[in-house]
C-alpha positions in Angstrom: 106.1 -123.0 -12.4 103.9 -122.6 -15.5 101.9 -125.4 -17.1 104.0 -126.4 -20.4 102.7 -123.8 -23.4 101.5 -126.8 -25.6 99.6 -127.6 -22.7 97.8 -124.1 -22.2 97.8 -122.8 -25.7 97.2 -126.2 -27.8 93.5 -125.6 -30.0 93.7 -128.7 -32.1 93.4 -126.4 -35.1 94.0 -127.3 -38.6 96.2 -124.5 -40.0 96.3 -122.6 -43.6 99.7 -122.0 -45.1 100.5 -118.3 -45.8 103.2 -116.7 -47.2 104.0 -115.8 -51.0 103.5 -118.5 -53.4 102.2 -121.0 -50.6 100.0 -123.5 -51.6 97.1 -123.4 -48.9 97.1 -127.1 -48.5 101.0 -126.4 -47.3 101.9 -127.9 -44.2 101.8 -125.3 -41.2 104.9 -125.5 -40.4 105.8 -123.5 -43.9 104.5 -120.4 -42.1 106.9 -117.4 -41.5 109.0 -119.6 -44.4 109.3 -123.0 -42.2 110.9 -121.1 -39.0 107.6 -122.5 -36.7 107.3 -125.4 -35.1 104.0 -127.0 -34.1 104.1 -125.3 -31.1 104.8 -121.6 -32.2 102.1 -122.4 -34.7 99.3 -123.0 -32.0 100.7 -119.9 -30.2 100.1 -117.7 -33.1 96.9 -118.7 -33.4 96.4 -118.4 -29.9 97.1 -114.7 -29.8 95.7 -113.3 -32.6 92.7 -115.4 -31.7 92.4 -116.9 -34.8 93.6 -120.0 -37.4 92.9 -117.8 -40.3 96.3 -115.7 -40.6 99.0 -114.9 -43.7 102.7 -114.1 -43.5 104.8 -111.9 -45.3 108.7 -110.6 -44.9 111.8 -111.7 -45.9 112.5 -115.2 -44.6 115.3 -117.2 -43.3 117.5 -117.3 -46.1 117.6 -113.1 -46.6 117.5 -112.6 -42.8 120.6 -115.1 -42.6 122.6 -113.5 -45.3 121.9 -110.1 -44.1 123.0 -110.9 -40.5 126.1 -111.5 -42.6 126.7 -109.0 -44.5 126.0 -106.7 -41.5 128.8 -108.5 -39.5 131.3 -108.0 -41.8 130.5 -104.5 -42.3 131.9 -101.8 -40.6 129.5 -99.3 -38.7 126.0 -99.5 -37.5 124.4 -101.5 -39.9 121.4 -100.2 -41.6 117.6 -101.4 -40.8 116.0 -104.0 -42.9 112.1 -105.3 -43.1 111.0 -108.0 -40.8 112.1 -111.4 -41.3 108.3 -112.6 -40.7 105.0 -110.9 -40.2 102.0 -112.9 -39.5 98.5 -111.1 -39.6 95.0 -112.1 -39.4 93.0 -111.8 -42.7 90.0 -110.4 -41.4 89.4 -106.8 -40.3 89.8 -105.1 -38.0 93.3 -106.8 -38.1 96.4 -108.0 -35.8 99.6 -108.8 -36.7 102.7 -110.6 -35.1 106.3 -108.6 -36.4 109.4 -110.9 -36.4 112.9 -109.3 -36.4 116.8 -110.6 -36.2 119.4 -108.7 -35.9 122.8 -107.6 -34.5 122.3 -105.9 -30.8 124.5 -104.1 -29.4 125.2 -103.7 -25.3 122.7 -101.1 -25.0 119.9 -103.3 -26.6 119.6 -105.6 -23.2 116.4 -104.9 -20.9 118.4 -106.2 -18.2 121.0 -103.1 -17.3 120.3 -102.8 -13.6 118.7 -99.6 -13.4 115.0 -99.7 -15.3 112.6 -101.2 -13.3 111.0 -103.6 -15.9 109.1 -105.1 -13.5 107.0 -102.5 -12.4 105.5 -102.6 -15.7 104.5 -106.0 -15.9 107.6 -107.0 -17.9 109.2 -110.5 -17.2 112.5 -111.7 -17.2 113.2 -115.4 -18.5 116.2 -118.1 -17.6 116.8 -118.5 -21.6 119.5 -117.1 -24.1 121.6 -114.3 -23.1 118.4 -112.8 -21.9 114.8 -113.2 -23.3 111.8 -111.0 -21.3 108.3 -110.1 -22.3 105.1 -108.6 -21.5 102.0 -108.7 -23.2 103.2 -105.8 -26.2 106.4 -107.7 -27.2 109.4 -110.4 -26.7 113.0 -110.6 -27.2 115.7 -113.2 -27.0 119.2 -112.4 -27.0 121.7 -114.7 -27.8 125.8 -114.9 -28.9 126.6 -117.1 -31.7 130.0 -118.2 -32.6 130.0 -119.6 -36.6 132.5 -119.6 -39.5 129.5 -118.0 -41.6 130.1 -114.5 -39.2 133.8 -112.5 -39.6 135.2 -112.3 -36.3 133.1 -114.4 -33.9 135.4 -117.0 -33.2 136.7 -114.8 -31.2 134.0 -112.1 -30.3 130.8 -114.1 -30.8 128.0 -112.2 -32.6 125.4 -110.6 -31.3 122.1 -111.9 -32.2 118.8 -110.4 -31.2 115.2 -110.7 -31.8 112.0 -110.0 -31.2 108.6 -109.6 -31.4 106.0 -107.2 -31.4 101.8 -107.5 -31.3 100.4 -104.8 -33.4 97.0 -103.9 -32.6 93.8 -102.6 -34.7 93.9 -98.7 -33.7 90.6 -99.9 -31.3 91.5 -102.9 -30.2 93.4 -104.2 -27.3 96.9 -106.2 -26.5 96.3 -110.0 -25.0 96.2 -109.7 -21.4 99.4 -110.2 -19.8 99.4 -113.5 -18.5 101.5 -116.0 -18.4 100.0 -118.1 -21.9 100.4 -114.5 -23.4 103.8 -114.3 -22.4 104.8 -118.3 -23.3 103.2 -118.1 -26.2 105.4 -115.0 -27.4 108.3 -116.7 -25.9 107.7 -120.1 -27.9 107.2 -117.9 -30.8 110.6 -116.3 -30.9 112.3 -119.0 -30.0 111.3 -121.0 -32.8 112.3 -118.0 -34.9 116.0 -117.5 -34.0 116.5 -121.6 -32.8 115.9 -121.9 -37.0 118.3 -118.7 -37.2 121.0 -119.8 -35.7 120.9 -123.3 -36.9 121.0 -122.0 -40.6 124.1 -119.8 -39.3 125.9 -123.0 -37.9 125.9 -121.1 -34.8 128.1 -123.8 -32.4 126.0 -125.0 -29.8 122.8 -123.1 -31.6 124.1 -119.9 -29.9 123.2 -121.7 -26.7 119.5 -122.0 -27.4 117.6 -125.2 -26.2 115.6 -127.2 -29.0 112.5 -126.0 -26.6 111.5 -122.8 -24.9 112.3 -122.4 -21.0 110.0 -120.5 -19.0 111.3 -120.2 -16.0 111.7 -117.2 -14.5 114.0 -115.1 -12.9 114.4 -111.6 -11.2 115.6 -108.6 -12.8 119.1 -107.0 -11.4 118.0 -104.9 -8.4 114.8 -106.3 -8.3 114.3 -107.2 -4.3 
């Protein structure tokens, strides 16, 4: 098992505020609009090697209210921007993109037949499913809430993820496993603050803290 993430990632860093309209002596925590706690805070900072970081995208409110509206419409809904987006302010620069949103079946990594593995991808006892590598996360999870038409009896589907965008020359974190918990406590920080806003019951199943404990993919011997 994995040393705890606050254990491996904590820097003791003081943290600037970001986002529009932030006031930089905002508490950290108002980064990517309040959604991080402590911990997804120091793992930020941990990957993009760096304290010195803005955010930018829509938020929780808008990401809630569009998870909404995209519920109770009928169809594929249509793609939105990033709920959060947290980049480092010198060049050349890196960037974390945050996203929530209704998956279908066909979204799950864990259908049996690719071989995630193989490619360094790993597969996490959290959510409907969460994996990662050391290019991006998701976390899957099914929320039940009077907020979303229809899930009292077919719980929504809620997805997320997260992505590391590299400068052009530079190179993803290695693909350890702080690179991977730090993802993880990232994202789960993210949609634990999604679903709560939703009144998801039982916060869609999400523990108040990350679980890295891993498991095998289906057909994985």
């Amino acid at each position: 098992m994995f040393a705890p993430v606050s254990t491996v990632l904590a820097l003791g860093l003081l943290l600037t505020a970001c986002g529009s309209g932030e006031d930089e002596a905002s508490p950290p925590a108002q980064k990517c609009d309040g959604t991080l706690s402590p911990a997804a805070v120091e793992a930020v900072d941990s990957v993009l090697g760096t304290h010195e970081h803005h955010s930018a995208g829509i938020g929780l409110a808008r990401t809630v209210n569009v998870l909404i509206e995209d519920q109770a419409r009928e169809g594929r809904p249509p793609g939105h921007p990033s709920m959060c987006e947290v980049a480092t302010e010198a060049s050349p620069k890196s960037e974390l993109d945050i996203d929530v949103w209704l998956y279908d079946r066909g979204a799950l990594y864990d259908d049996g037949a690719a071989k995630w593995w193989t490619s360094g991808r790993h597969l996490y006892e959290m959510g409907r499913e969460a994996s990662t590598d050391n290019k991006s996360a998701s976390l899957f999870a099914q929320c039940a809430s009077p907020r979303l038409k229809g899930s009292d009896k077919q719980p929504a589907r809620i997805g997320a993820s997260l992505e590391f965008d590299k400068p052009t020359k530079g190179a993803y974190p290695p693909n350890t496993p702080a690179t991977r918990e730090a993802y993880l406590t990232v994202l789960h920080s993210v949609t634990l603050a999604v679903v709560k806003k939703l009144g998801c019951e039982d916060d869609a199943g999400l523990p108040e803290k990350p679980v890295f404990t891993e498991k095998k993919w289906r057909g994985e011997q």
